[in-house]
C-alpha positions as CSV (number, residue, x, y, z in Angstrom):
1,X,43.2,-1.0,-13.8
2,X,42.5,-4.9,-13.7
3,X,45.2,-7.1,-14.2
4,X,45.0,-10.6,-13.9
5,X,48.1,-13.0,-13.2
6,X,48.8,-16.8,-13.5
7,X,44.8,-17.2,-12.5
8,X,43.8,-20.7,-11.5
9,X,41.1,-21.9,-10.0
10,X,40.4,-25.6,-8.9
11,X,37.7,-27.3,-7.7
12,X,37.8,-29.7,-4.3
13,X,34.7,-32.0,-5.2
14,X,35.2,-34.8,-7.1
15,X,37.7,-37.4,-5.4
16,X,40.3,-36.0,-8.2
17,X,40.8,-32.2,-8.3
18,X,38.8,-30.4,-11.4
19,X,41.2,-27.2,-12.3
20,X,38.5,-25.1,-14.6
21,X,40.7,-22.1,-15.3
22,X,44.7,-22.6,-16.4
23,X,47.4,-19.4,-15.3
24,X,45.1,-16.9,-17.2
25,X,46.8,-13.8,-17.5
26,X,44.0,-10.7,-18.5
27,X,44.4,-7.2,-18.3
28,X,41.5,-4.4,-18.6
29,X,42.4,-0.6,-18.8
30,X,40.6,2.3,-17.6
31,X,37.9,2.9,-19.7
32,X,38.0,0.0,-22.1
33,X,35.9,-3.1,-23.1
34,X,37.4,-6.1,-23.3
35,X,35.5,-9.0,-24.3
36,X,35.8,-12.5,-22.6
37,X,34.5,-15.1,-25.6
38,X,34.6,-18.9,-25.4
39,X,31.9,-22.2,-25.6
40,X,30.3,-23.0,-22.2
41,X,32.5,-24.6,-19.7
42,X,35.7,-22.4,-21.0
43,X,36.0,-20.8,-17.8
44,X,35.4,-17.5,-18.8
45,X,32.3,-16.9,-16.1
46,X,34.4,-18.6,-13.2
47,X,36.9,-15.8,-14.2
48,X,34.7,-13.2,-14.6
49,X,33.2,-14.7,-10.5
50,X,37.0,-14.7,-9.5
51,X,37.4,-11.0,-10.4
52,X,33.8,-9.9,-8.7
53,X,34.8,-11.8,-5.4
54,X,31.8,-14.2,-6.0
55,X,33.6,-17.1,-5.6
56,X,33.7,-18.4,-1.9
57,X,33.8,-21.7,-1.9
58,X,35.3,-24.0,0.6
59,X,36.3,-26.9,-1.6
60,X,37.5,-24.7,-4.6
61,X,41.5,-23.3,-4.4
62,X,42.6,-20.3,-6.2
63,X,45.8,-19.2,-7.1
64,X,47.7,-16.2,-9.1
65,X,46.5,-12.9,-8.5
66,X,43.8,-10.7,-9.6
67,X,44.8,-7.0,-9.4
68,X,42.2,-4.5,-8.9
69,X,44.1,-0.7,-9.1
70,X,47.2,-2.6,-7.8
71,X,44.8,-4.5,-5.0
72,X,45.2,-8.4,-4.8
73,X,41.4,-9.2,-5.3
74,X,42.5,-12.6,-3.9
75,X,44.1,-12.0,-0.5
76,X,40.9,-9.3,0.6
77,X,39.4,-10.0,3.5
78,X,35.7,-10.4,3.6
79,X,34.9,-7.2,4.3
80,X,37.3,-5.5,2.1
81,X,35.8,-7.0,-0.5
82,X,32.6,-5.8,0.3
83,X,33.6,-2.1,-0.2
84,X,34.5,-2.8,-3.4
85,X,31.6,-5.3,-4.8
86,X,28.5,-2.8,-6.1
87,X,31.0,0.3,-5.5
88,X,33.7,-0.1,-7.3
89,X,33.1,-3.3,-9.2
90,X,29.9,-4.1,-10.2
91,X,28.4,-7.4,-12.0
92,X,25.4,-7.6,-14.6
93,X,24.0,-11.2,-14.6
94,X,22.5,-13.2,-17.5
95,X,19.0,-13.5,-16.0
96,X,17.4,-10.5,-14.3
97,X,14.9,-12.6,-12.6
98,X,16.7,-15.2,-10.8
99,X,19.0,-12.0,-9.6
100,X,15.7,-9.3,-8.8
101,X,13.8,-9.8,-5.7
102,X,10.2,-10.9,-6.6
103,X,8.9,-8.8,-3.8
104,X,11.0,-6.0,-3.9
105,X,9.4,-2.6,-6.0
106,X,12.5,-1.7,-8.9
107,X,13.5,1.6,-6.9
108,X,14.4,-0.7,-3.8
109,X,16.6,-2.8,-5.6
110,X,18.3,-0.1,-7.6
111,X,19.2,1.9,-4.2
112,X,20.3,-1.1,-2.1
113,X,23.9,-0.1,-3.1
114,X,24.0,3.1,-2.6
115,X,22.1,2.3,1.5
116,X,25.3,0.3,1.3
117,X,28.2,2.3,0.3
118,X,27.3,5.8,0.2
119,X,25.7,8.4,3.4
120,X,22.9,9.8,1.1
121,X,19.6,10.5,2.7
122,X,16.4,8.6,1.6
123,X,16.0,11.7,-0.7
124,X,18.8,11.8,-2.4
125,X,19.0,8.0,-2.9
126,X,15.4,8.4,-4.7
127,X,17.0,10.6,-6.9
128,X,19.9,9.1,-8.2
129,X,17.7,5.9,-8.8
130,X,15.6,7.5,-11.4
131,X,18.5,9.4,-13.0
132,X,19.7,5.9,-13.5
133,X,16.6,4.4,-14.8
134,X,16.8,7.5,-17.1
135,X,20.0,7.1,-18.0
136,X,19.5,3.1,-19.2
137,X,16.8,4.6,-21.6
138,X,14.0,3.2,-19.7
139,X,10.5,5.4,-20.4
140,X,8.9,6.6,-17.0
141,X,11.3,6.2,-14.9
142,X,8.6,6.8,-12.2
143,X,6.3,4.3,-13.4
144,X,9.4,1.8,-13.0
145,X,10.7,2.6,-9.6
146,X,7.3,1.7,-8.4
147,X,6.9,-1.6,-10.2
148,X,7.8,-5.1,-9.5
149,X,9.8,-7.3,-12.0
150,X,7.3,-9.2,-12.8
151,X,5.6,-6.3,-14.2
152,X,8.6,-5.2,-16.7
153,X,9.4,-6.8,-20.0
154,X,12.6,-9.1,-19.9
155,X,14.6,-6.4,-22.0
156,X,13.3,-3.5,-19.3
157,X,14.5,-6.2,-16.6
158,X,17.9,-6.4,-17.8
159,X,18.1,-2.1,-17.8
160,X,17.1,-2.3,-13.9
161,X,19.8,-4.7,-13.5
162,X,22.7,-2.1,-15.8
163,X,20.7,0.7,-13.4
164,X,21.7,-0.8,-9.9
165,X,25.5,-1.8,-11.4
166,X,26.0,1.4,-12.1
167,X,24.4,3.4,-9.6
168,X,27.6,3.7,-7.4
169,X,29.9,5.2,-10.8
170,X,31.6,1.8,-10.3
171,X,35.2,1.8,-12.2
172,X,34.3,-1.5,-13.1
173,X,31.3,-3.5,-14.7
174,X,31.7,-7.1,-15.4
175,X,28.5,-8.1,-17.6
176,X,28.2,-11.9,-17.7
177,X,26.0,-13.2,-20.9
178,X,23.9,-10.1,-20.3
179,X,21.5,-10.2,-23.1
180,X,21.4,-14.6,-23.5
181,X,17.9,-14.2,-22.7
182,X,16.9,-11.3,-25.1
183,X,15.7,-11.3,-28.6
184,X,18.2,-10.0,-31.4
185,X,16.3,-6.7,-31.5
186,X,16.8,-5.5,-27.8
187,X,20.2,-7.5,-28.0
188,X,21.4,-5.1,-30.0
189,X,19.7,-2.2,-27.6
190,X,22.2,-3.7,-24.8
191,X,25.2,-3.5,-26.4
192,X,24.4,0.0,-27.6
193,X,23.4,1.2,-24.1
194,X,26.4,-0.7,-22.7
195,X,28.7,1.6,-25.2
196,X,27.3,4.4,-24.3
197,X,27.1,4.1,-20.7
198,X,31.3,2.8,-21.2
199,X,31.4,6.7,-23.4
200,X,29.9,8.8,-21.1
201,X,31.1,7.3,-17.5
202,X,34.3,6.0,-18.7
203,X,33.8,2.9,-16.8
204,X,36.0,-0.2,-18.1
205,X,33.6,-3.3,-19.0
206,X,34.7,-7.3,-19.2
207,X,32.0,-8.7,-21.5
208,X,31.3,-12.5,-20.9
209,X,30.1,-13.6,-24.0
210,X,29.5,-16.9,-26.2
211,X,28.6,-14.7,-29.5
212,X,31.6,-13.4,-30.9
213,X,29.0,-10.8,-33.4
214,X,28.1,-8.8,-30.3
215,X,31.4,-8.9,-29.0
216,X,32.3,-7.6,-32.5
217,X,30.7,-5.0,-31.9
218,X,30.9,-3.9,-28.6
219,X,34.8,-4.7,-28.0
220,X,38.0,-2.9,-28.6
221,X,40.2,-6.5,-27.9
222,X,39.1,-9.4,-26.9
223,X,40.3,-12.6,-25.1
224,X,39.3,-16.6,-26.3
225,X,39.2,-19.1,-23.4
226,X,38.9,-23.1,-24.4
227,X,38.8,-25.7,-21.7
228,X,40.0,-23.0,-18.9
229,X,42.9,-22.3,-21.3
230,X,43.2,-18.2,-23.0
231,X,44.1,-19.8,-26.7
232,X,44.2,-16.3,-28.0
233,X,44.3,-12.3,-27.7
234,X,44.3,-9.3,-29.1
235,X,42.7,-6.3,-31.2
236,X,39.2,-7.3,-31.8
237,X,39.6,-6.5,-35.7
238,X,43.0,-8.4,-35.6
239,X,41.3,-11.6,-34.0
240,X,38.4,-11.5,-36.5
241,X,40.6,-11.1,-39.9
242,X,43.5,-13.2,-38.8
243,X,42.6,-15.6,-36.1
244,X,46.1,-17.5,-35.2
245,X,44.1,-20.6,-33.4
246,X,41.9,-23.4,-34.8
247,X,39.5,-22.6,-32.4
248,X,39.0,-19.1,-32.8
249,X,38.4,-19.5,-36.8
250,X,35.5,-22.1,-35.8
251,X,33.6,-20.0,-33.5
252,X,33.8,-17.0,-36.2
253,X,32.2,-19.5,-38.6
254,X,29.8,-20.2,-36.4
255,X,28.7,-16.9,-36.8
256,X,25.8,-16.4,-38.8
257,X,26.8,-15.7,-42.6
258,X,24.3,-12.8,-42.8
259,X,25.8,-11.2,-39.8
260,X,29.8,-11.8,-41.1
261,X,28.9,-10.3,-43.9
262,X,26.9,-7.2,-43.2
263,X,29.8,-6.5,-40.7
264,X,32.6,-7.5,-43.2
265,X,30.6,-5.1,-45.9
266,X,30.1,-2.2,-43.2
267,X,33.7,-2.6,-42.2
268,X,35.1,-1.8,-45.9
């Protein structure tokens, strides 16, 4: 469904040209999770910015192709990309409240899309918000529509923010360092609600992530950037028990010891 080719991306502002991503070559399938791992300034959140069409611009170049159901992502016009962003390919962002409007009530913000890309009435728009709300495992679902972010919990902010990506049944959902900001309790809430939503909608997800445990879990292959550079890919399992690359085998040991191991024990 995604397929990514020769990617690079290069920035214009510095008197000598900054390339941040090197001919990355991704691919994400109907359905699947792939995860996206590296330290910060890999270039794994530029890519996942490329793919959402969030990347505008003028003194940055990109080259390659990114291939959205046979679409070049890259040669869209404005408004073609519009269709798609929210509709088809939605984005969850690592901090809910530098991406929720302040004075916006939650139920707003979750039906902006759909006033956007769908002819439902004010009605039906109402309803498909809280089925959403519902569906994220948020409790009163009523009680939530009517409140402002301020109001929620940061872990309740983040499910408003997974409710408005997916209230359109995108094909899509790019989730960039969603739960950064949470505790490991409700981190671990994410990833399950991420699964399930990925189980019961069969929408494909490219998880932007640092931590290679949640990855573990959530993944079925994943991809290891390094200075803009994919050092390695494969089977999530693979990668963990045989990393090929230097790299890779030092951000699995930074992994917490406790958490290798309860994996490594459960995995047995």
């Amino acid at each position: 469904m995604l397929e990514i080719k020769n990617l690079n991306i290069e920035f214009h502002d510095h008197l000598v040209p900054e390339t941040v991503v090197h001919d990355l070559n991704l691919s994400v399938e109907q359905g699947e999770i792939v995860g996206l791992v590296g330290e910060s300034g890999s270039g794994k959140s530029m890519t996942a910015l490329a793919v959402a069409g969030l990347l505008r611009r003028h003194d940055m170049k990109k080259t390659g192709q990114i291939l959205f159901e046979g679409q070049n992502l890259l040669e869209c016009g404005r408004s073609e990309l519009r269709k798609l962003q929210g509709s088809e390919i939605s984005m969850i962002f690592q901090e809910p409240m530098t991406s929720l409007n302040p004075v916006r009530r939650i139920g707003w913000q979750v039906e902006e899309a759909l006033k956007l890309h769908t002819e439902l009435g004010k009605e039906e728009r109402r309803a498909r918000a809280l089925e959403v709300l519902s569906q994220v495992e948020l409790q009163d679902p009523e009680r939530v529509y009517r409140a402002y972010p301020h109001e929620l919990s940061g872990g309740m902010r983040q499910r408003v923010m997974i409710a408005a990506a997916i209230v359109c049944r995108p094909k899509l959902l790019i989730a960039d360092e969603p739960t950064t900001a949470l505790d490991v309790t409700i981190q671990a809430q994410i990833v399950r609600l991420l699964q399930k939503i990925n189980r019961e909608s069969r929408v494909a997800v490219l998880f932007i992530s640092h931590d290679l445990s949640l990855v573990r879990q959530l993944c079925s292959r994943v991809a290891v950037m390094q200075n803009g550079y994919l050092v390695e890919a494969g089977n999530t399992e693979d990668i963990f028990r045989n990393p090929g690359e230097e790299y890779t085998r030092q951000l699995i040991a930074a992994i917490p010891k406790i958490e290798r191991g309860g994996k490594e024990g459960n995995a047995t």
